[in-house]
N, C-alpha and C positions, 0 to 999 in steps of 0.2 A: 398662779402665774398668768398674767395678761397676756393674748394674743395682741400682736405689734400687727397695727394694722395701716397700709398705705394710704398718706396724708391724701388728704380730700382734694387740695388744687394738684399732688401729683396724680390722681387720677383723673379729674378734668381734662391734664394733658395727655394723658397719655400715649392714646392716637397720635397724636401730634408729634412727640417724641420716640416711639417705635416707627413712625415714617422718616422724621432724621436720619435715627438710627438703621433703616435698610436704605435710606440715600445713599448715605456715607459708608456702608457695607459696599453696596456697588459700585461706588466710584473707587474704593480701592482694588475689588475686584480685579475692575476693567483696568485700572492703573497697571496691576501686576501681570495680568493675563494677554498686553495688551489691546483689550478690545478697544479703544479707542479708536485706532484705523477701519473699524468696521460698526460706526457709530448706529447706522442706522439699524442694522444688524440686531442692535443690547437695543435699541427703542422698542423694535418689531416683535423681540424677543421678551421683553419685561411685558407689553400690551398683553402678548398671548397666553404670559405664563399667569396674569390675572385672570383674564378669560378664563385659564382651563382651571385653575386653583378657584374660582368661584363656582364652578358647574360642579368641582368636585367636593366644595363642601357641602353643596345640598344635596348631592348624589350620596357625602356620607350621611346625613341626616335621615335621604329614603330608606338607603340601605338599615342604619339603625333603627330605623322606628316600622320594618316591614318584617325585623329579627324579632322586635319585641313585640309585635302583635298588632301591629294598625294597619290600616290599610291607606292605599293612593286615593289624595283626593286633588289635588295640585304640586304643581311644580314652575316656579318663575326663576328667568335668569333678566336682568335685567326687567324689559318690559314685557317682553314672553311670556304670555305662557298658558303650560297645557295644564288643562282640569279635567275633573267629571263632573259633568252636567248632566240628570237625569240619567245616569247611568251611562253616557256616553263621552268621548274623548273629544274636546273642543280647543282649539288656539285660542287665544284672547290676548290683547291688550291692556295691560297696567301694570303700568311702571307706578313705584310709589317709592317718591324723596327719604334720600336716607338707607335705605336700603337696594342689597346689591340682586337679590336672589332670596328666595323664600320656597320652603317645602312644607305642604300642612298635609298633616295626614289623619283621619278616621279613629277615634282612639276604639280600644278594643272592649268587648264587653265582659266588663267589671266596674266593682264601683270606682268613683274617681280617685277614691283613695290609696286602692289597691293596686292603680296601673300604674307602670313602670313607666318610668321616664327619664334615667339617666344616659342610658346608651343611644336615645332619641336622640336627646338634644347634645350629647357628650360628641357624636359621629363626624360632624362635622369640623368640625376644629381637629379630632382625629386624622381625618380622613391629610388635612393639608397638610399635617405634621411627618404624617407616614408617605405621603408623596414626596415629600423634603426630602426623608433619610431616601429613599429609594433612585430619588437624583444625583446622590453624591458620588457614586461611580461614574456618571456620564460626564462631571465636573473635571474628570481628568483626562478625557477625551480632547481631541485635535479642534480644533476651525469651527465653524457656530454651533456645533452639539453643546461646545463648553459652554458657551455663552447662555444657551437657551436653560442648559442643567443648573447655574448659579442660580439664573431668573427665577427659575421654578424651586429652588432651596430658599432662595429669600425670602421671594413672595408667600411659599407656601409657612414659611415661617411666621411673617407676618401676621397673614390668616387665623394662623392656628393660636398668634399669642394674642391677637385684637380680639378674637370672639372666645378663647376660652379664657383668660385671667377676669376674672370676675370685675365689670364695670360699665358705666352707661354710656354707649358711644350713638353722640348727636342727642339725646335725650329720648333713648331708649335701651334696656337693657339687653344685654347680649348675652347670649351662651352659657357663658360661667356664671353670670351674674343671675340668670333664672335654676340654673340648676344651686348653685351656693342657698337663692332662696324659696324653693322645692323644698331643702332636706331639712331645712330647719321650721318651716310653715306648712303644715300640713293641707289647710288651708288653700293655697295658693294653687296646691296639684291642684285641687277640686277645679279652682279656679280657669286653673288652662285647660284642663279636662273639658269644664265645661266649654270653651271657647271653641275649640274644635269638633266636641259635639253640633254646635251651631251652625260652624261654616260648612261641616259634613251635612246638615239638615236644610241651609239654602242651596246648596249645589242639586240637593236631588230635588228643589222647587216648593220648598215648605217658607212661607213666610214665618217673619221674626213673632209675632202675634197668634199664630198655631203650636208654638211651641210651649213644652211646659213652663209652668211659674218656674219651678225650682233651678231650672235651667241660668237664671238670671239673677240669684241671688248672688251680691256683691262681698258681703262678709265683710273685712278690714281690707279691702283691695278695689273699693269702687275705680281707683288710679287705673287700675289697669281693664274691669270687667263691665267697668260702669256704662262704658261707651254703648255698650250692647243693650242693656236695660235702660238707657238714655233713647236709643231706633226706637226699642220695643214698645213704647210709651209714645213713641211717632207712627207707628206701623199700626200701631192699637185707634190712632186718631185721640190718645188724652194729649191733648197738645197744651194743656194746662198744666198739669204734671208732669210733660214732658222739662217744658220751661223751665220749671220750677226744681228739678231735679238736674237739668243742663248747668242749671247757673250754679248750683251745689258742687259740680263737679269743675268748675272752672275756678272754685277756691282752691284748690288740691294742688300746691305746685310740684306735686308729684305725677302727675299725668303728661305722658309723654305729648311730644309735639304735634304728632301725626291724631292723636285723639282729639288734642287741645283743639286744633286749627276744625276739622268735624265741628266739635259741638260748638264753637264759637259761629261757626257758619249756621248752625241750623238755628241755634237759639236767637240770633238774626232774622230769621224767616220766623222765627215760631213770636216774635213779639211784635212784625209787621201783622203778621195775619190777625194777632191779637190789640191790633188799632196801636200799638205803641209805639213811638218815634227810636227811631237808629239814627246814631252818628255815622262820619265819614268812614271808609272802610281804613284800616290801620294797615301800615304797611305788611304786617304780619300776613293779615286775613287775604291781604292781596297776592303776596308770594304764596302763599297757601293754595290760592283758589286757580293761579297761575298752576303749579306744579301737578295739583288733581284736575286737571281741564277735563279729563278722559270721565270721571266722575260724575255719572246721572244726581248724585245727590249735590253737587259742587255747581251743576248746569240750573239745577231748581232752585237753588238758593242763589243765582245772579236771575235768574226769572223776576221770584220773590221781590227783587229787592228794586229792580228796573221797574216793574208795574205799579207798587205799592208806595216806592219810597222816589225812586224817580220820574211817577206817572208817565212814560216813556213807551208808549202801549208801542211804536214800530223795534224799539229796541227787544223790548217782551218779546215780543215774535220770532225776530232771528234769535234769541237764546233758545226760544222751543226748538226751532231746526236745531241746534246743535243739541239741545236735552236730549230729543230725539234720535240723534246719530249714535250720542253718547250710551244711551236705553239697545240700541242695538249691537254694541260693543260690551257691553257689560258682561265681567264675568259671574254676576250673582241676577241674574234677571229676575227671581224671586224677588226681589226690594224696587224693581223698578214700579209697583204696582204702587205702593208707597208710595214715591216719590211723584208719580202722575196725580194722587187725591190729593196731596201739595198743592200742585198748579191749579188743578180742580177749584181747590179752596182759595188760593189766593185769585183767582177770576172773580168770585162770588164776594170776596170783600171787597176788589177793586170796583166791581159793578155795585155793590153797597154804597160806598166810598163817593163815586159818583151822585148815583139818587140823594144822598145825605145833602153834598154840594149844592143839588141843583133845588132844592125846596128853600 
């Protein structure tokens, strides 16, 4: 017997039609309830029941993945957020498009195959579903409690069916959709295992290039792991290989957008440095490079491209002030060392580049 599985354009929408679908929930709500007279009231009240229904699905995620053995290594709500850096507890800034809130945690010591991972990533979407039912008694409460208890059943409703029904929302996969393929790709654990070993390993200050080979090996998922061994080959300074393995993974249109827009940027910088001509930037690369401003690696790659391709040495200058800013905001300073023998290197071919001209 076939499993009957949800047509491919209905889950393209699906987002789309689960936010219909809690519109039109709350407007009959408010219709019946009548919150209408207290308009501002259900705005104030829906804003904050997203607020707290996103804090509380990464809070379930801490909570699950601190049950099963990992430890804190970040927490982002928004553009917030706290880490550990060298063992210590630091605020930073980075927001990153697409996503609302993010918790990475330390996996535990075992092999990647053996660490558990369903009640990690399962907690979260949990967490909003059990806030849901827990608001439905305050629903029948008096004057804005009611209002505020709907907010928090809906939205938390939402939550809990955008990120656990298995599907890619914005082009990258969510919740359900990593754990659906966790259980059946053994593979795959290895794979976010390894990823999280990583970001645990530049938070206490180890660059991408001290770390082991094995760490980086892609298996049938460079879509998702490649991005890492894509730096590593930048951090390492094979910026031959790096290229040449970027543009391998820009065939993949399995690779999310947040990876995509990265190596399209760097592999830009990696063919300037290597004397070859770029086109104009694609609207893509520009909303891209707009949304990671914050990004030391996003700041070296408008350097890159301002000195080498638009000889524009006063423009070069002010992007360093802001590479700069961006290097002291960074919540992975490990990688900023990287992206300084960047500018390092593209100076020394613009100064090349030059002498070339002038004989």
């Amino acid at each position: 017997m076939k499993k009957r599985r949800i047509p491919r354009k209905i889950k393209k929408y699906l987002p789309l039609i689960i936010a219909v679908i809690v519109g039109a929930v709350i407007g009959v709500v408010c219709a019946v309830y009548g919150a209408y007279g207290t308009l501002l009231w259900t705005i104030g009240a829906l804003y904050l029941s997203f607020f707290l229904q996103l804090i509380l699905h990464e809070g379930g995620h801490l909570i699950g993945g601190l049950l099963s053995g990992y430890k804190f290594e970040s927490f982002r709500i928004g553009g917030v957020l706290l880490t550990k850096l060298e063992g210590k507890l630091r605020i930073k800034w980075m927001p990153i498009a697409g996503t609302g809130g993010q918790c990475l945690l330390s996996p535990p010591d075992l092999a990647p195959e053996d660490a558990p991972y369903l009640v990690y990533h399962a907690a979260g979407s949990a967490m909003n579903l059990l806030m849901a039912l827990l608001h439905i008694p305050l629903a029948f409460m008096p004057g804005v409690l009611r209002i505020y208890a709907i907010c928090m059943i809906v939205v938390g409703l939402y939550f809990g069916i955008l990120n656990g029904v298995p599907m890619r929302v914005q082009g990258i996969d969510n919740d359900g959709m990593h754990i659906k393929n966790m259980r059946l790709d053994p593979t795959l654990r290895t794979v976010i295992f390894r990823q999280l070993q990583i970001n645990a390993a530049q938070s206490a200050g180890r660059r991408l290039r001290d770390m082991p080979e094995e760490w980086f090996e892609t298996y049938a998922h460079a879509h998702l792991h490649g991005a890492m061994q894509f730096c590593r080959y930048m951090d390492q300074g094979a910026y031959d290989e790096a290229l040449r393995y970027g543009q391998m993974l820009l065939r993949d249109k399995r690779l999310n957008r947040i990876h995509r827009g990265a190596i399209m940027s760097d592999v830009e910088s990696l063919k300037l440095l290597g004397g070859q001509k770029v086109y104009a930037e694609s609207e893509f690369l520009i909303q891209y490079r707009r949304q990671m401003a914050y990004d030391p690696a996003v700041q070296r790659a408008r350097f890159v491209r301002a000195l080498l391709h638009d000889r524009d040495e006063a423009a070069a200058e002010k992007i360093q002030m802001q590479f700069e800013r961006a290097c002291r905001r960074s919540p992975v300073p490990a990688s900023n060392a990287s992206e300084e023998e960047l500018i390092i290197a593209a100076r020394a071919k613009y100064e090349e580049m030059k002498q070339t001209e002038g004989e």
